[in-house]
N, C-alpha and C positions, 0 to 999 in steps of 0.2 A: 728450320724455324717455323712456327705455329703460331698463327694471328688469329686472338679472340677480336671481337666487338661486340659488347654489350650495349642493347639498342631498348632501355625503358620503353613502354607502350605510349604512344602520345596522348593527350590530356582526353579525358573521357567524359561523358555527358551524364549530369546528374536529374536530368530533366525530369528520369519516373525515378523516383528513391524507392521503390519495391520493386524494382527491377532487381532479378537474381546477377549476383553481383560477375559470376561467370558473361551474362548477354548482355553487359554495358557497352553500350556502343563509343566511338569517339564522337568528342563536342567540336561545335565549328572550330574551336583554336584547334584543336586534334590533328582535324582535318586538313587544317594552312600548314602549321609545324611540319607534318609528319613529309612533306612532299618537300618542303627547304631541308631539312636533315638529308638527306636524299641525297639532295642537288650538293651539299657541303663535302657527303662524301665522294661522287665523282669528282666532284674538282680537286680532292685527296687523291684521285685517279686509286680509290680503295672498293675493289672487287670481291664481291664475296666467291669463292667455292661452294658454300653449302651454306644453306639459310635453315635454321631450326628456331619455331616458337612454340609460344602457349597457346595453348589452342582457346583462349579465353578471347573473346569477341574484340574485344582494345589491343591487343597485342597480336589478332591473326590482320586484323585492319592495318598495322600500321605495318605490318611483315609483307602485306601485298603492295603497300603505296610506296614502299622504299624498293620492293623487287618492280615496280615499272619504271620507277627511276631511273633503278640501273641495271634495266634490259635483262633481270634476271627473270628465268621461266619459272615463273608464279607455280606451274604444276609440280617444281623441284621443290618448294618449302615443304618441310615434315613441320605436321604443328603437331604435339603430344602433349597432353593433360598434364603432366609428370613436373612441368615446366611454371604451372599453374599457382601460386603462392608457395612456391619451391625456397628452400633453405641452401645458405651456401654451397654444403655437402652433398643436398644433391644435383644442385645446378651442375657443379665438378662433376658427377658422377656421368651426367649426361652429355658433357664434354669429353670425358675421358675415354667415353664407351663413341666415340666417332671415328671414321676410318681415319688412318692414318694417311689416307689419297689427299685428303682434307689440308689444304693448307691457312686457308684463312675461313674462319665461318664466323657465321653473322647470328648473335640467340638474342632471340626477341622474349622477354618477360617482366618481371614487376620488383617493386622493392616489397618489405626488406631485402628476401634473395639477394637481389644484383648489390645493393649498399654492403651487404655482409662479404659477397666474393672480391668486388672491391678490397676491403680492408683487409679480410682473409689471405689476398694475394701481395700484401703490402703496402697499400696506396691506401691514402687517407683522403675522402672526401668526407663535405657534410649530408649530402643528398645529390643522387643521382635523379634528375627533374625527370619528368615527362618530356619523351623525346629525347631526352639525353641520350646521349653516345659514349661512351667508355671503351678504347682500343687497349692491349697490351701484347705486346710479343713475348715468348717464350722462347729461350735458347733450349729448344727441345725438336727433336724429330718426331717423337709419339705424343700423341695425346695424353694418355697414359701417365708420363712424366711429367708434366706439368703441375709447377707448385711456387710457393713464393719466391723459392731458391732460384727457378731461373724463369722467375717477369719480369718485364722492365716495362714503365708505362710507355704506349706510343702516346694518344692523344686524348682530350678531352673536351668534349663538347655540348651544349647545350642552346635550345633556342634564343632565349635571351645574351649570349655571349658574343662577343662583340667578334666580327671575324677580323 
């Protein structure tokens, strides 16, 4: 079995609006959120294997604050542009292309992307927020193989949600 979590960037700071939208940093709520998301999924007792994001400034931020969390070694994140206002297909693409060693991985990036693999994968939401989390299992052993046919949602979560 093969464990996604899709992990939105936490909220970002719109302080200088000419700031190139790649080096947005997170805003103070960003900053609170991103370390309770964290904390929700240890007590999920949900470990990543492999952490992969965007290498866009909000998404490599909130990829670090969730790997001290959970004692994951910050030098193991691969952040890759590729990930960076990325489309369903090729979000899959860079899932599918993970080792197979990989049993649960953590991809840190942005919507549309994540809203569309969402849907793409069968699950209907309205908006995956900032900070949001989005789990699914796959009855799959390869990356590779993974497709609507065999997801099933684990969990869903977001700051405002009531635990």
């Amino acid at each position: 079995m093969k464990k996604l979590v899709l992990i939105r960037h936490a909220k970002s700071s719109w302080d200088n609006p000419y700031l190139d939208d790649h080096k947005r940093p997170l805003a103070e709520r960003g900053l609170r959120d991103a370390p309770r998301m964290a904390q929700r999924l240890k007590r999920r007792f949900i470990q990543p294997d492999a952490m992969i994001s965007s290498d866009a400034e909000r998404a490599k931020s909130t990829a670090l604050i969730t790997a001290e969390g959970l004692h994951f070694p910050k030098e193991k994140i691969h952040f890759i542009r590729d990930l960076y206002h990325a489309s369903a297909g090729e979000i899959i693409r860079v899932i599918r292309s993970c080792s197979d060693q990989i049993d649960c991985l953590f991809l840190f990036g942005h919507n549309p992307g994540f809203n569309d693999l969402v849907w793409k994968m069968g699950f209907e939401i309205d908006n995956l927020p900032t900070s949001g989390q989005f789990g699914i299992k796959f009855e799959a052993d390869f990356w590779s193989e993974i497709s609507a046919k065999n997801a099933k949602k684990w969990f869903y979560d977001y700051p405002k949600k009531e635990e």
